[in-house]
Structures are given as C-alpha cells and as structure tokens.
C-alpha positions in Angstrom: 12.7 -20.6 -3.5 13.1 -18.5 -0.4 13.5 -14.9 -2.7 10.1 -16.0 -4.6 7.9 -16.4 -1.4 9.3 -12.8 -0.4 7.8 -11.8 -3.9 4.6 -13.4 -3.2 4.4 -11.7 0.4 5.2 -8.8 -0.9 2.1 -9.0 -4.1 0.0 -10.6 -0.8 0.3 -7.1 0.6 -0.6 -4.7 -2.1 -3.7 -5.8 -2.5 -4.8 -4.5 1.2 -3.0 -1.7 1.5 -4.2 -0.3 -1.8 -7.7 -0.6 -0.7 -6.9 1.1 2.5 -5.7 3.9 0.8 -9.0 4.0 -1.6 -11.3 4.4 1.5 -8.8 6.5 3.4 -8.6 8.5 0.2 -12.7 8.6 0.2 -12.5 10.1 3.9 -10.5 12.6 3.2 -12.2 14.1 -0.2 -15.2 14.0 1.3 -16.6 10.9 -0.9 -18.1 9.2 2.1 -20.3 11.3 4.3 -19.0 14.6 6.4 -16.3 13.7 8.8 -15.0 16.2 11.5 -11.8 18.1 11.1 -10.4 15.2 14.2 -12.0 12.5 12.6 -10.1 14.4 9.2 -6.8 14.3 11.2 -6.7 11.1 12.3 -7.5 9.6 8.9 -4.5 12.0 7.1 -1.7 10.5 9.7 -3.6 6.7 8.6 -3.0 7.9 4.4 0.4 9.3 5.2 1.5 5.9 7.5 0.0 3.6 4.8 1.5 5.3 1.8 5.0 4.9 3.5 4.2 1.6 3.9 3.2 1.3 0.4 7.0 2.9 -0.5 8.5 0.2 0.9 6.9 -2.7 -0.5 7.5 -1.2 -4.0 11.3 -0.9 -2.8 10.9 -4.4 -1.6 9.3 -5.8 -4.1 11.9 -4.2 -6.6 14.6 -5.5 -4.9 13.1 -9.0 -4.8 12.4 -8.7 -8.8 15.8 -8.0 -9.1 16.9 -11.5 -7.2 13.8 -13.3 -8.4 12.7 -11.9 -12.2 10.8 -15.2 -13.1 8.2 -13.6 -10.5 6.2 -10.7 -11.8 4.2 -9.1 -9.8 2.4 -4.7 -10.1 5.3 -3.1 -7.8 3.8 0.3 -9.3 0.7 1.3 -7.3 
C-alpha cells in the first residue's frame, strides 16, 4: 500500500515538471518572444535544475516499479 502511493507521487510529479521543461525549453530556443542573455541565464540554470529533478523521479519511480509492478506508470520522459 505504502510503495504504491510513492508510485502515484512520483506519476503526480511528471506531469508538472514535464511542462516546466516545455516552456523552459520554449525560452531558451527562442519559441516565445526575445529574452535577454540574463533573462537566457537564469532560465538555462531553471532547465538544468528541473531536468535533475526529472533524473530522479525516473530513478525513483524505477525503483518503486521494481517494489510495486502492479503500478504502471511513463518513468521515461
């Protein structure tokens, strides 16, 4: 019970963070207006933070698959 709520947590927080990395992306290639090369900066270091954080859910989530494999979830993003 316990190892399948981590699962669902985990799922829970994909979804956001895969967003934040679509508009962070869109910053950075230029997608969504013409941002300084600070405004550039700032927004790299918020990609680079987020994709770490987005390597350790999948490494998580894996984990938790592992315990838990009646729970699928999309630990590839």
């Amino acid at each position: 019970m316990k190892d399948s709520k981590i699962v669902k947590l985990l799922h829970d927080l994909q979804q956001p963070m895969v967003a934040i990395k679509g508009y962070l992306s869109m910053i950075l290639d230029g997608n969504a207006g013409k941002a300084s090369d600070k405004v550039k900066e700032f927004v790299k270091k918020a990609y680079e933070s987020n994709e770490r954080m987005i390597e350790m859910v999948n490494i998580l989530s894996s984990k938790s698959e592992a315990l838990n494999p009646k729970f699928e979830t999309n630990s590839k993003l």
